[in-house]
Every structure is written in structure tokens, then in C-alpha cells.
Steps between C-alpha positions, in 0.01 A plus 500: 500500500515154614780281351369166366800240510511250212407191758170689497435488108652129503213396771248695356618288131398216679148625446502490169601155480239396760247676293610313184526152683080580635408610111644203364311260734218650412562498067687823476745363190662816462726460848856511343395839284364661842813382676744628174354809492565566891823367474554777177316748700742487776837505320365787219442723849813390637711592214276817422605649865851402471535696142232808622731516794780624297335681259331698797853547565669579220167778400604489089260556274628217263472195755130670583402465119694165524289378748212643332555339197538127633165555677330648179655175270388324754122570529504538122571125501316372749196664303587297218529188651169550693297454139356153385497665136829715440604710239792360297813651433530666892191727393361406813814607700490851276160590618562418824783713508367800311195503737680489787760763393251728381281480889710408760872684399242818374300500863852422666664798377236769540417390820853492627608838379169714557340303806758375733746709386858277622850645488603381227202416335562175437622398864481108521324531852194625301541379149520159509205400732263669331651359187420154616174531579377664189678245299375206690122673535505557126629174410239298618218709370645503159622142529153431557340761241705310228404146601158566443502647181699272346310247623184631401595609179625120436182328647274785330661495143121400347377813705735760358529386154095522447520830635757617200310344288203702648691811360713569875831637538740220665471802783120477522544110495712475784311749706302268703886261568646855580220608759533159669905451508480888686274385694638205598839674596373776680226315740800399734614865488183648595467228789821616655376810514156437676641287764818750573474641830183274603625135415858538455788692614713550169860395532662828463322652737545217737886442401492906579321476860710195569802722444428789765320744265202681599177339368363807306790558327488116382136530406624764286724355316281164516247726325740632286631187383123324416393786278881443265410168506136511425610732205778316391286180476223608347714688216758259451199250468364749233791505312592133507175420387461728197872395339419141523099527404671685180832212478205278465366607159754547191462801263199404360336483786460151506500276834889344487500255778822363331663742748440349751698240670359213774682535832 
């Protein structure tokens, strides 16, 4: 594979600040956010390489869940902080968590030790990766199933309330928030999948063909990967979505926006 010196990423950085200087001129107010989050961007990868780079090297199990871990608190957070209407008292954070723990570590595991089968089974090479990009798949989607129920169930309070007094379940109530906040988090899921292949060359695939291996063999995997992460969206979106649709009512099954906190 090609070596890319770090004059080359320091150039191409100059893009990025070009790009920022052309959106301010033309009203873009959000320049120093677009620039922070390169800058972040860069030194998270930077640091992530230098610390996989051991643990590739030191193949322990403990520094694999280590690393494993950080990424997992890490998504479970970002989640959080993604809402405009939070749950209080980190409930947020805890759903986040438990959704992604019970998708993306569940799909992880089964896929490493009955599909690709490494020696050991939890060999960094493999693990990690695929790790990432379930996490950071399934954090957007149920970043962004969250968001809009809250939302909804804040600007729809009227809505939900008549329908217990109708005689509903707080269930039956939300049904309607529920359908749309799925909805909402799975419509950038499904487009990724359409234009695979067609309008886009996913980056595994192309980080794979980049690095020498045999196209079919990345399609493969490229396959593989975009069915774990159309699963682990759409389930950890599921999941998300029915603990805080319940957080939202107390035991009486009355709406308790009190819950919830503004960002």
C-alpha cells in the first residue's frame, strides 16, 4: 500500500480551512465548530492508531475489551448529548448504553466467533474495526431515533394526553411518536443501502481494495458488514425507543415530562 506522509494530511488540512473561509463569506456561522471538529477528528485518529498499534501488538484480551469499552462510553455519550430534550439523572446515557450493548457487542461476538472465525477469537485485527463501525452506525440512528421522540412527545403533549383520556394505554398513545422516531432513524440506513455498490463505494471495502486485497473478497465483507449494521441499527433503534417511550410515563401511566431535561 501506498504510504501517505503527514505533509500530505497537513496540505490536504488546508482544505478544510479554505472550505470554512468560502462558507463563512457566504453566511455559514458555524465555521469554528466545522474547523474544531476537524481539528478533533484528526488528533482522536492519531491517538487511536498510536494505542491500536500496541494493542495489535500486545494481542490481550483485556486491552481489546479496554479499547472496547472507551468506544462503547463513548458513543453512549455522544447519544446523549445529541438530544434537545434529555433524560435527567444520565437516563439518557443508560439507554444509550444498554441499546448499544445489547446490538452491537451481541452482533460483534456471534459474528466473530461463528463467521470469520479469527485465532483467537477476539484478534484485534478483526475485532475492533468492526466494532467501530457498528457503534458509530448505531449511534447516529439511535441518536436520531431519540431526538425525535422526545421532541415530539414534548411538542405533542395535548395529542397524547387526549388520547389517555380517550381510554389508550401510554403505549397506544405514543404509537404514532414511536412509528415516526423509527422511521426517522432508519431512512438514512436504508439509503446507504440502495446507493451501495451503484452510488458509493463503502469505506471498508475501499480502505480494503486500497490495501492490496482482492475486490470480491472486500465486497464480501463490505456485504457482510452492511447487513450487522443494518441490524444493529434498526434494533438498537427499537430498543432505545421503547425504554424511553416507557421513562416517559410514571406508574400510573401518566405523561411525566418532568423527566425530561432541555439540552
Amino acid at each position: 500500500m501506498i504510504a501517505i506522509s503527514y505533509w500530505d494530511l497537513l496540505t490536504l488540512s488546508g482544505l478544510v480551512v479554505l472550505l470554512g473561509v468560502v462558507l463563512w463569506l457566504n453566511g455559514f456561522s458555524q465555521v469554528k465548530q466545522l474547523w474544531w471538529a476537524s481539528a478533533r477528528m484528526i488528533v482522536q485518529l492519531l491517538l487511536m492508531g498510536v494505542w491500536l498499534s500496541w494493542v495489535f501488538y500486545a494481542e490481550n484480551v483485556l486491552w481489546v475489551v479496554l479499547v472496547g469499552v472507551v468506544m462503547l462510553s463513548a458513543a453512549g455519550y455522544e447519544i446523549a448529548k445529541r438530544q434537545k430534550y434529555r433524560f435527567a439523572r444520565y437516563h439518557s446515557l443508560w439507554i444509550g448504553l444498554l441499546s448499544l450493548s445489547l446490538t452491537s457487542l451481541v452482533l460483534l461476538v456471534g459474528v466473530l466467533v461463528l463467521v470469520i472465525q479469527p485465532e483467537p477469537w477476539y484478534q484485534p485485527q478483526y475485532a475492533i474495526p468492526l466494532l467501530g463501525m457498528l457503534l458509530g452506525n448505531s449511534m447516529t440512528a439511535i441518536g436520531v431515533g431519540l431526538d425525535t421522540l422526545t421532541r415530539n412527545a414534548v411538542q405533542l403533549k395535548a395529542k397524547i394526553e387526549a388520547q389517555l383520556a380517550l381510554g389508550k394505554t401510554a403505549k397506544q398513545a405514543m404509537g404514532f411518536i414511536r412509528e415516526q422516531s423509527l422511521h426517522a432513524a432508519m431512512i438514512p440506513v436504508i439509503n446507504m443501502l440502495v446507493a451501495a455498490g451503484i452510488i458509493s463505494l463503502p469505506g471498508m471495502m475501499t480502505g480494503q481494495i486500497l490495501a492490496g486485497v482482492e475486490p470480491m473478497e472486500a465486497v464480501k465483507y463490505q456485504i457482510m458488514i452492511m447487513l450487522l449494521i443494518a441490524t444493529s441499527t434498526g434494533l438498537g433503534t427499537l430498543i432505545a425507543v421503547s425504554m424511553a417511550s416507557k421513562r416517559l410515563f410514571d406508574d400510573r401511566q401518566r405523561l411525566n415530562l418532568e423527566r425530561l431535561v432541555k439540552a
